[in-house]
C-alpha positions as CSV (number, residue, x, y, z in Angstrom):
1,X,9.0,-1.5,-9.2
2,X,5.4,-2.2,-8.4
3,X,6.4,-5.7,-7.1
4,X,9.3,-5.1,-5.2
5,X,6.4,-4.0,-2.4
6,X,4.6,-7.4,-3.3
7,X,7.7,-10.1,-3.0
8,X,8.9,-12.0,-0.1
9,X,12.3,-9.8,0.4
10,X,13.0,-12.1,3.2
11,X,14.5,-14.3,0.5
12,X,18.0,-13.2,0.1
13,X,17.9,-13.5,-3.9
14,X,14.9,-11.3,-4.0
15,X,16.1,-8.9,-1.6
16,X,19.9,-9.2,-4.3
17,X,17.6,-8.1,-6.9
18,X,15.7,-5.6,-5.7
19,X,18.7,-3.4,-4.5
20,X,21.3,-4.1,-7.5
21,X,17.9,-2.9,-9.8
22,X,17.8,0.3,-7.2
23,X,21.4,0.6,-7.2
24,X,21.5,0.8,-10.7
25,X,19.0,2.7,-12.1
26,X,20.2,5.5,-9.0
27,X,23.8,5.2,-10.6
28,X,23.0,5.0,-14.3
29,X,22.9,8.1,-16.4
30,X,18.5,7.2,-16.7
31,X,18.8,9.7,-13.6
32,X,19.4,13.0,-13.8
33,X,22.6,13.1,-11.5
34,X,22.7,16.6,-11.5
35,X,19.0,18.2,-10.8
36,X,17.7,15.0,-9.6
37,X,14.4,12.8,-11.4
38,X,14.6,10.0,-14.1
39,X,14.6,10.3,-17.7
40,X,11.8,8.2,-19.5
41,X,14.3,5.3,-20.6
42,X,17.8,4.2,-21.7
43,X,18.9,3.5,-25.1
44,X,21.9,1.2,-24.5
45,X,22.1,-1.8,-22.7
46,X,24.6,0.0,-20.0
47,X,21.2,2.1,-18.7
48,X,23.8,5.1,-19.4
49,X,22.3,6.9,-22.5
50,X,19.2,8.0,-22.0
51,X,16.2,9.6,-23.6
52,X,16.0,13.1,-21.8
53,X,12.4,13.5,-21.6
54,X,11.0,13.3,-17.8
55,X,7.6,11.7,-17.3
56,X,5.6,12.8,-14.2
57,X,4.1,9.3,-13.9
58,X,7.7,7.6,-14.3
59,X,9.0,9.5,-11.1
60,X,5.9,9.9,-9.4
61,X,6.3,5.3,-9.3
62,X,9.9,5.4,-9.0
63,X,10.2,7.8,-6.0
64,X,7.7,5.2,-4.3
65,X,10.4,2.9,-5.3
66,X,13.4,4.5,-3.6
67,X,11.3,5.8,-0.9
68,X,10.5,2.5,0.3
69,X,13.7,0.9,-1.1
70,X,15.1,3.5,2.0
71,X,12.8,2.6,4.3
72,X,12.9,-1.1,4.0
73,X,17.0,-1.3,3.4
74,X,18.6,1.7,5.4
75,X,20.4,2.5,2.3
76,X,21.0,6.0,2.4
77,X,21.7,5.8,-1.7
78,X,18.0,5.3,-2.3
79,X,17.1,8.2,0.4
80,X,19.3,10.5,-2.2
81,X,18.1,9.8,-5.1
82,X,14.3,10.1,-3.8
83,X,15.3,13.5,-2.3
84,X,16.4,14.1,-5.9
85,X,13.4,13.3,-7.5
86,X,11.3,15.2,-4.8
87,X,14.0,18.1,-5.8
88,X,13.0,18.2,-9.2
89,X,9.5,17.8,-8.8
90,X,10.1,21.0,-6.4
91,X,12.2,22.7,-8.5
92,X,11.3,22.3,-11.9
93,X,7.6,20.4,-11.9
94,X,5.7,22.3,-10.1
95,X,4.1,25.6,-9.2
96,X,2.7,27.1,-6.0
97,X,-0.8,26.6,-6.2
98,X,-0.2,22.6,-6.2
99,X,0.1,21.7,-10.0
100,X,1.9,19.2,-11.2
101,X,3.4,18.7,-14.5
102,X,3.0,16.0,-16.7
103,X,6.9,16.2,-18.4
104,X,9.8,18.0,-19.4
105,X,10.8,18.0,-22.7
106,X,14.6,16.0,-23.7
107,X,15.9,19.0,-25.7
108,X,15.2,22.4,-26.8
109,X,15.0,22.2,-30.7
110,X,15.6,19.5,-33.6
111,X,19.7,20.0,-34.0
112,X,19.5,19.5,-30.1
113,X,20.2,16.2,-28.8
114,X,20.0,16.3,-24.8
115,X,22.8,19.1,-24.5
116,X,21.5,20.4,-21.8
117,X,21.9,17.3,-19.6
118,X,25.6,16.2,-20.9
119,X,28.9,17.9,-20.9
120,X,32.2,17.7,-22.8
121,X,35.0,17.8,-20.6
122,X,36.3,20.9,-21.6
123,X,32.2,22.7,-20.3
124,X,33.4,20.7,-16.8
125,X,36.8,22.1,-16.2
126,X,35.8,25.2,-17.0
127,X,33.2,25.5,-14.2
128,X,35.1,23.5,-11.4
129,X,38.8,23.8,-10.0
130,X,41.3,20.8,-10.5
131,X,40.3,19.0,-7.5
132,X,36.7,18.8,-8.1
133,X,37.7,18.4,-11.6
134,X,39.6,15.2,-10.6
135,X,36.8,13.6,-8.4
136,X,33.6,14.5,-10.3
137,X,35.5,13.5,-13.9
138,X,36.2,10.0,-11.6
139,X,32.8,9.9,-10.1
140,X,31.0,10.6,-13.2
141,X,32.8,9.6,-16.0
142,X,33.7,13.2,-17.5
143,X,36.0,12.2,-20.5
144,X,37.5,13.1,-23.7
145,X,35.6,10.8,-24.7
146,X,31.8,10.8,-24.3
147,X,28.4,8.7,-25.0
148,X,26.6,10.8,-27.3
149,X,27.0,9.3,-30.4
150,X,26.3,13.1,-32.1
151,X,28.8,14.8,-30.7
152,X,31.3,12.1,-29.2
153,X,32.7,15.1,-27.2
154,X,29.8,15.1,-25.0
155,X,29.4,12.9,-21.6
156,X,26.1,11.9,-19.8
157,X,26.9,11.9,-16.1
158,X,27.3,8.4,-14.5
159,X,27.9,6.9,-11.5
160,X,31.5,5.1,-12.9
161,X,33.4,5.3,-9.2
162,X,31.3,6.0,-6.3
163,X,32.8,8.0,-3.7
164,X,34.0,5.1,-1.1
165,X,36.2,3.3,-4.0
166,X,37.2,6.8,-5.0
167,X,38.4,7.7,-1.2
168,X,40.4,4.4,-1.3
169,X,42.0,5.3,-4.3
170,X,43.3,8.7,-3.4
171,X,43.8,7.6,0.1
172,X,41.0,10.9,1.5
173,X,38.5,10.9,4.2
174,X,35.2,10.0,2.4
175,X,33.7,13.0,3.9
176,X,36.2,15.2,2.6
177,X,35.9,13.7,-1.0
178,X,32.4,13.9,-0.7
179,X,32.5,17.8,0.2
180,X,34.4,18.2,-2.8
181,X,31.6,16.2,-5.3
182,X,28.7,18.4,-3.5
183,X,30.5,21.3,-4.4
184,X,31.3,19.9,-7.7
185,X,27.6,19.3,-8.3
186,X,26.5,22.8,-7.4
187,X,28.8,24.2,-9.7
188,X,27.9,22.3,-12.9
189,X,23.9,22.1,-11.5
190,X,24.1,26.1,-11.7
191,X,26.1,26.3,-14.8
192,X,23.5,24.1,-16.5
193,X,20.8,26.1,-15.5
194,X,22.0,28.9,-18.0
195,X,21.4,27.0,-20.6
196,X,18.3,27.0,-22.5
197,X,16.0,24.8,-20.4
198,X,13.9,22.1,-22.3
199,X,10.2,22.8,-22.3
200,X,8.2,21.5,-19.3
201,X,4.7,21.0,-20.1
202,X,2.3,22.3,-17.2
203,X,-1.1,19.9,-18.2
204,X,-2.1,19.0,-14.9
205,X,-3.2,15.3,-16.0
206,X,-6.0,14.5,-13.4
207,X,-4.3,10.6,-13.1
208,X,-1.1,11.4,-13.3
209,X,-0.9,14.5,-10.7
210,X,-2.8,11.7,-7.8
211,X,0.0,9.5,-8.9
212,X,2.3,12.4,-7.7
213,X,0.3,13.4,-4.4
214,X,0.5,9.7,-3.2
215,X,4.4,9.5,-3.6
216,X,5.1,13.0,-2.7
217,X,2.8,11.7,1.0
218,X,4.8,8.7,1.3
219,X,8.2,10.3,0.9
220,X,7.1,13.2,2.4
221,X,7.1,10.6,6.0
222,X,9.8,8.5,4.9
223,X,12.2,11.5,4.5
224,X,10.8,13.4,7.0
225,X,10.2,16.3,4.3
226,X,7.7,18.9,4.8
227,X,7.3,20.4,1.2
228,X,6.3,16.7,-0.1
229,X,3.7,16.2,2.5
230,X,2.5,19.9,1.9
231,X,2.9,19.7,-1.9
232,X,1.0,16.1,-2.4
233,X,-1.9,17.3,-0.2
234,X,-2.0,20.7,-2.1
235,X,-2.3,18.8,-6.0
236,X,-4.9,16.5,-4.2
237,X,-7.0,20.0,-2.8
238,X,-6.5,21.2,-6.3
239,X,-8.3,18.2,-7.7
240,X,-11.2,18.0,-5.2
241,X,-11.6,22.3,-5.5
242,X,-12.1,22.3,-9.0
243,X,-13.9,19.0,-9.4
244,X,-17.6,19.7,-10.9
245,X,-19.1,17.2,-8.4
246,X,-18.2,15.4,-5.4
247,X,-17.7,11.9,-7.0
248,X,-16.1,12.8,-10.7
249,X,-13.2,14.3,-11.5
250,X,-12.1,15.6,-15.3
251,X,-9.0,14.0,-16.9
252,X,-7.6,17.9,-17.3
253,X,-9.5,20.9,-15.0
254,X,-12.7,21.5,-17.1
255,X,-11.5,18.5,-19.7
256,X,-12.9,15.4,-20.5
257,X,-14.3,13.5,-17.8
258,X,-15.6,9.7,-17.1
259,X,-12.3,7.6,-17.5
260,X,-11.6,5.1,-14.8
261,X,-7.7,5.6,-14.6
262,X,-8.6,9.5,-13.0
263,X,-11.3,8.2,-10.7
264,X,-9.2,5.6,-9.6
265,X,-5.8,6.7,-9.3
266,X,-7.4,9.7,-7.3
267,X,-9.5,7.7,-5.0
268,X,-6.0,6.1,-4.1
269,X,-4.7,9.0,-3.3
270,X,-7.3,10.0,-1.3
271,X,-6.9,7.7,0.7
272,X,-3.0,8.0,1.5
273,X,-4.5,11.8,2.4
274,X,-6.7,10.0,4.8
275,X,-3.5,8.1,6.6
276,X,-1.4,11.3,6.6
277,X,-3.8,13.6,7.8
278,X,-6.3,11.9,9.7
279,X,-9.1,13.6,8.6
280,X,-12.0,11.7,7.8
281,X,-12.7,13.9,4.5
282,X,-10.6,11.9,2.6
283,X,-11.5,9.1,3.2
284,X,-15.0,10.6,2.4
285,X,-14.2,11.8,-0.9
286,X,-12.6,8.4,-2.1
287,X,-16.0,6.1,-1.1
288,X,-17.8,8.7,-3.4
289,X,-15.4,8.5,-6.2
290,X,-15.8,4.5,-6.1
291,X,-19.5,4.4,-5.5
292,X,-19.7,6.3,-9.2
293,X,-17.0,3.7,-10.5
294,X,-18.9,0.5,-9.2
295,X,-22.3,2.8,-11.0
296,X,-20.6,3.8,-14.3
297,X,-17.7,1.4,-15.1
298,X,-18.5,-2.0,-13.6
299,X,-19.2,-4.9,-16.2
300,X,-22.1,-6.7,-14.7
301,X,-22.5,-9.7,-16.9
302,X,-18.7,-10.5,-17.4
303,X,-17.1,-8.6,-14.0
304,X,-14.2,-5.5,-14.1
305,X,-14.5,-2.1,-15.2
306,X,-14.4,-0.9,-18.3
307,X,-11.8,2.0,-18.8
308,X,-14.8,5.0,-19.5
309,X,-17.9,5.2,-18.1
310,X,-21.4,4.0,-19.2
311,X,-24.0,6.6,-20.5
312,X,-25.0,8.8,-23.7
313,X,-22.9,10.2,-25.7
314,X,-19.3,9.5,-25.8
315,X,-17.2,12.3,-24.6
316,X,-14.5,14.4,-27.0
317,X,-11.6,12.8,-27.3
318,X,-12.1,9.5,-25.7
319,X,-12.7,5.8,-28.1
320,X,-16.5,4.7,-28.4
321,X,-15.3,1.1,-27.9
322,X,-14.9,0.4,-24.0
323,X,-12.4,-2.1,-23.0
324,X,-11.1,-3.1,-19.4
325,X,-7.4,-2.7,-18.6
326,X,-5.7,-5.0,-16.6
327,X,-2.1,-4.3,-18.0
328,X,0.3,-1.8,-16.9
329,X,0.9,0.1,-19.6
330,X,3.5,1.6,-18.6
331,X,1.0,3.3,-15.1
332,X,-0.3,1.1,-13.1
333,X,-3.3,-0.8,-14.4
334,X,-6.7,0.8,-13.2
335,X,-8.3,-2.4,-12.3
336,X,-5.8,-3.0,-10.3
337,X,-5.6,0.2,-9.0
338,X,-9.6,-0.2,-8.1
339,X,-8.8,-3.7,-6.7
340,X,-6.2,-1.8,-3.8
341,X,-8.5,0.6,-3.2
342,X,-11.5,-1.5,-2.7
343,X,-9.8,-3.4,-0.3
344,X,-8.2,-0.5,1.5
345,X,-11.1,0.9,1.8
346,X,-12.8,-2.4,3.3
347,X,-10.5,-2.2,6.0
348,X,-10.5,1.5,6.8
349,X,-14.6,1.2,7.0
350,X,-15.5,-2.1,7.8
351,X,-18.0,-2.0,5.1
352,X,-18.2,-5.2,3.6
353,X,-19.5,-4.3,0.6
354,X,-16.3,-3.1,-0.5
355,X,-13.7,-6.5,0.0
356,X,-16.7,-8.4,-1.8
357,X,-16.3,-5.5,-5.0
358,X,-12.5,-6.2,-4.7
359,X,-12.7,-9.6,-4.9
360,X,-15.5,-9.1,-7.4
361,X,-12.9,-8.1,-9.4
362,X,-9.8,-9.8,-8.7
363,X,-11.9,-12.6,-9.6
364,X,-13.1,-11.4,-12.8
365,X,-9.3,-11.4,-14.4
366,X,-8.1,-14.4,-12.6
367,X,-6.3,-17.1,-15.1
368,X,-5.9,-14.6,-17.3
369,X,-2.6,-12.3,-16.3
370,X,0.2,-15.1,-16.6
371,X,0.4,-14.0,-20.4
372,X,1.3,-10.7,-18.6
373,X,3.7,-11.6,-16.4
374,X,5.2,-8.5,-14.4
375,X,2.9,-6.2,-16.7
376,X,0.0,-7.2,-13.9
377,X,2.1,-6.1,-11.3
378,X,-1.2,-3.8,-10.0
379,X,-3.4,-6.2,-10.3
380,X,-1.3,-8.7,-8.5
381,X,-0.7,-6.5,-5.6
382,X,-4.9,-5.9,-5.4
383,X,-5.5,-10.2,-5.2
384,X,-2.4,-9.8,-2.4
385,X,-4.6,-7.3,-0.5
386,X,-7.5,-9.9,-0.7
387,X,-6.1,-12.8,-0.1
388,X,-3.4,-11.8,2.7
389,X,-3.7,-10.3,6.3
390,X,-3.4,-6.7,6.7
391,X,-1.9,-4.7,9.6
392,X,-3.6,-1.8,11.1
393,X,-1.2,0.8,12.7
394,X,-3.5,3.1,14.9
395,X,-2.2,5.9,16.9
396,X,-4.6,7.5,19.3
397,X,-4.3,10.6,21.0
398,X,-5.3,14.7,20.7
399,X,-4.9,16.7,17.5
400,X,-2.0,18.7,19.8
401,X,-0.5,15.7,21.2
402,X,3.3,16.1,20.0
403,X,4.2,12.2,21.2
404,X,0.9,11.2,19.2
405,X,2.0,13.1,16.4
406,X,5.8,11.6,16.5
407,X,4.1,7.8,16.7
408,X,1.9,8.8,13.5
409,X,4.9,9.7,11.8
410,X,7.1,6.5,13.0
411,X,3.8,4.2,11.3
412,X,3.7,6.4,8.2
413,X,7.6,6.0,7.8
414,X,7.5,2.2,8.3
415,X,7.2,0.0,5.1
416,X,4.9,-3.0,6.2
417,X,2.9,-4.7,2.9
418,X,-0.9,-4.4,3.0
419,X,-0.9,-1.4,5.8
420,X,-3.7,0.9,7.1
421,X,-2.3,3.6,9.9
422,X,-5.1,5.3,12.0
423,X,-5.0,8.3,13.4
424,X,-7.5,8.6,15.7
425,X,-8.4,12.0,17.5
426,X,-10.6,10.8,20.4
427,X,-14.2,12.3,19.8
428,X,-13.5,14.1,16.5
429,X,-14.0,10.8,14.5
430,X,-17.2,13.0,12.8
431,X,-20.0,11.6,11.4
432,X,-18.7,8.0,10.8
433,X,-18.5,5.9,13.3
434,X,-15.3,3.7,13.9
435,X,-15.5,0.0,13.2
436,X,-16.2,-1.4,16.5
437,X,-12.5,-2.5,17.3
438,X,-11.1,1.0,16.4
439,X,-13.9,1.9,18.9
440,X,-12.6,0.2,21.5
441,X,-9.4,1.2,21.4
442,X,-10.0,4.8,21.4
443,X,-12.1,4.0,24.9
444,X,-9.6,2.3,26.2
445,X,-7.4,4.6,28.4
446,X,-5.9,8.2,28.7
447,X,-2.7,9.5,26.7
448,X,-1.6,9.1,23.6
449,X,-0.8,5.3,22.9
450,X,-0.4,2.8,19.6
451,X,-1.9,-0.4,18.8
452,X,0.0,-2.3,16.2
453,X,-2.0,-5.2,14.9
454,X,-1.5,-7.9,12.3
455,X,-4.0,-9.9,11.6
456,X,-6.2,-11.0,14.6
457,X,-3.1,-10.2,17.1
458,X,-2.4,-6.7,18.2
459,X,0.9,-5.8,20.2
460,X,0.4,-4.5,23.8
461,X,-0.7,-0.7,23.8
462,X,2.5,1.8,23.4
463,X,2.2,4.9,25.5
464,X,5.7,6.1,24.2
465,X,7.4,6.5,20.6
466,X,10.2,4.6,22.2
467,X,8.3,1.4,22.5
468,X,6.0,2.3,20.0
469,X,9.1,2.2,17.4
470,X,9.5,-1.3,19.4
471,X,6.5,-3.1,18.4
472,X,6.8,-1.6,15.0
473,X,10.4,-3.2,14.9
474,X,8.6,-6.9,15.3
475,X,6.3,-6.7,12.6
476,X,7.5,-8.6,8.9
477,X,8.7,-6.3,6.4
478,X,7.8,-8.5,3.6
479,X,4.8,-10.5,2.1
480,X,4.5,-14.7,2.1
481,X,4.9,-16.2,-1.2
């Protein structure tokens, strides 16, 4: 799912791929139909049975999936079943004060095999009435006959008949057969939830919780959902408030500390804060994170970083032998991860110091992914960053300027590869000053407007979201392979 933002989806096969994959997983009984959120895997080759357990770091990838699957295709399939995922995390994953949780358990005790996730036919029709019976046992497969091979009674809700084919069938409105299905879903959603609930394990993993804050931001724009954008920023406060200093964080809140994937995976994060807020703390906070990683992790006789840092003694818990990850396995890699941020961070300074540590390190691993194949995805997507052009999406105009505000939300929303939005507040840009291009803009004229630039080549100024949307209409939605 990591290189579906990284190929050419111009290409008609590609582009085949890409959604029957979406399609699916969305469809197959790997997501939670019901409450929303993927299991950690399937055990058939029909991507129906799963294994019940929910990892944070599975959905916290995927919902970047189906986000921008939504955002790049229209399909308003992939827009559910990221508001699903976003629905569990809401529901089930988290807690006020921003935490994130790393899983839920797949059952509640050993002669439990994901009961609380499937349903005999007999647990369905006695929560529904015989027309939502009729479509949800069509829709999802609700039969005699189930999958679990422990109790063949019991059914793992699948997509079998979606609701178009089913509307054909019975000759009904789609709407109206959908009404019924909604309904349906509430029903059995709130009869599940008197069951004994698996056990959802709070650890607030440092890596995996930044994994979460930058898909909760990007969803939160995409789907035009508050609680994500709120949520995502709160984990990544949590994180900076209870870091010891300014450029470290722990791997757990007072845990063990100096391992790349946290320092990493948060400065990435960071950054996304930086785009979706505009404020120039962010952005602050990530260069200090990656000035300790280039100190403490980089190799400087062979090149990359090695996965702890450098020092004295080796910290509880963690291996004395360093080694440098370039595989994603199964999160995204943290070179790779470093390789992104370096260059994002080239482009959001204009510090060149930065794209030469990126391709510092894209260099240090090149020739020696192919064994890898898709399992470099990361690091594939950082040489992209370094060897492609990237668009700048800058929106300029006052803090309380509601059309600025709209035009921030139309470049957060839009899926372009290898993209930086600005949002510029003229004369709060703080104690760093703008590269000198940014500068100009900002001088340049009264009102909110948008620059849209690819490249060398920037669109005409946009004083309107109107046009704005325009010129973000013309730019490619895919990457040159």
């Amino acid at each position: 799912f990591l290189t579906h933002r990284w190929y050419d989806t111009r290409d008609d096969l590609t582009r085949a791929v890409i959604q029957k994959t979406l399609k699916g997983m969305g469809r197959g009984g790997v997501y939670d139909q019901l409450g929303g959120g993927f299991h950690r895997y399937s055990v058939d080759a029909q991507w129906i049975v799963p294994h019940f357990e929910k990892m944070s770091y599975d959905n916290s990838e995927l919902l970047k999936a189906y986000a921008d699957g939504f955002a790049l295709f229209g399909d308003d399939e992939y827009a559910e079943v990221a508001r699903g995922i976003v629905r569990w995390v809401r529901e089930v994953a988290s807690d006020a004060d921003g935490g994130i949780a790393a899983s839920q358990d797949a059952d509640v005790g050993l002669d439990d095999d994901g009961n609380y996730f499937t349903w005999t036919r007999d647990e369905a029709a006695a929560e529904l009435g015989p027309d939502e019976m009729k479509i949800a046992a069509a829709h999802y497969d609700i039969g005699t006959a189930g999958e679990m091979h422990h109790d063949p009674g019991r059914n793992v809700l699948f997509v079998a008949e979606p609701v178009a084919a089913i509307a054909r069938r019975m000759e009904r409105d789609v709407a109206d057969v959908q009404r019924v299905l909604d309904s349906a879903r509430r029903k059995l959603l709130a009869a599940r939830a008197r069951r004994p609930m698996p056990f959802v394990d709070r650890t607030r993993y440092t890596n995996w919780t930044a994994m979460m804050a930058s898909a909760l931001l990007r969803a939160g724009a995409i789907l035009d959902d508050g609680w994500a954008r709120a949520h995502g920023l709160a984990a990544l406060s949590r994180i900076r408030r209870e870091s010891a200093a300014p450029d470290t964080v722990a791997h757990t809140p007072a845990g063990t500390g100096g391992m790349l994937d946290d320092q990493v995976q948060v400065a990435a994060a960071a950054l996304d804060a930086a785009e979706a807020t505009g404020d120039v703390s962010w952005l602050e906070w990530a260069e200090r994170l990656m000035e300790r990683v280039w100190r403490e992790y980089w190799d400087g006789d062979a090149g990359g970083l090695f996965d702890t840092a450098r020092g004295g003694e080796v910290e509880p818990g963690l291996l004395p032998t360093r080694a440098k990850p370039v595989q994603d396995t199964p999160t995204p890699s943290p070179n790779g991860v470093a390789g992104i941020v370096c260059a994002r961070l080239h482009e959001l300074t204009g510090e060149a110091r930065w794209r030469q540590r990126g391709e510092a390190l894209v260099r240090a691993f090149a020739g020696r992914t192919g064994d890898f194949g898709v399992h470099t995805a990361a690091y594939l997507l950082a040489a992209d960053w370094h060897l492609g052009a990237v668009t700048h999406l800058v929106v300029v105009g006052d803090a309380d300027d509601a059309t600025a505000g709209a035009m921030h939300e139309a470049a957060l929303s839009r899926f372009i590869p290898r993209r930086i939005v600005w949002r510029i507040v003229p004369g709060q840009s703080g104690r760093r000053p703008l590269p000198v291009a940014l500068a100009a803009m900002v001088e340049m004229g009264r009102g909110p407007r948008g620059y849209a630039c690819s490249g060398t080549s920037c669109s005409a100024p946009a004083a309107d979201l109107e046009s704005w949307r325009a010129a973000l209409a013309t730019l490619p939605a895919a990457v040159p392979v």
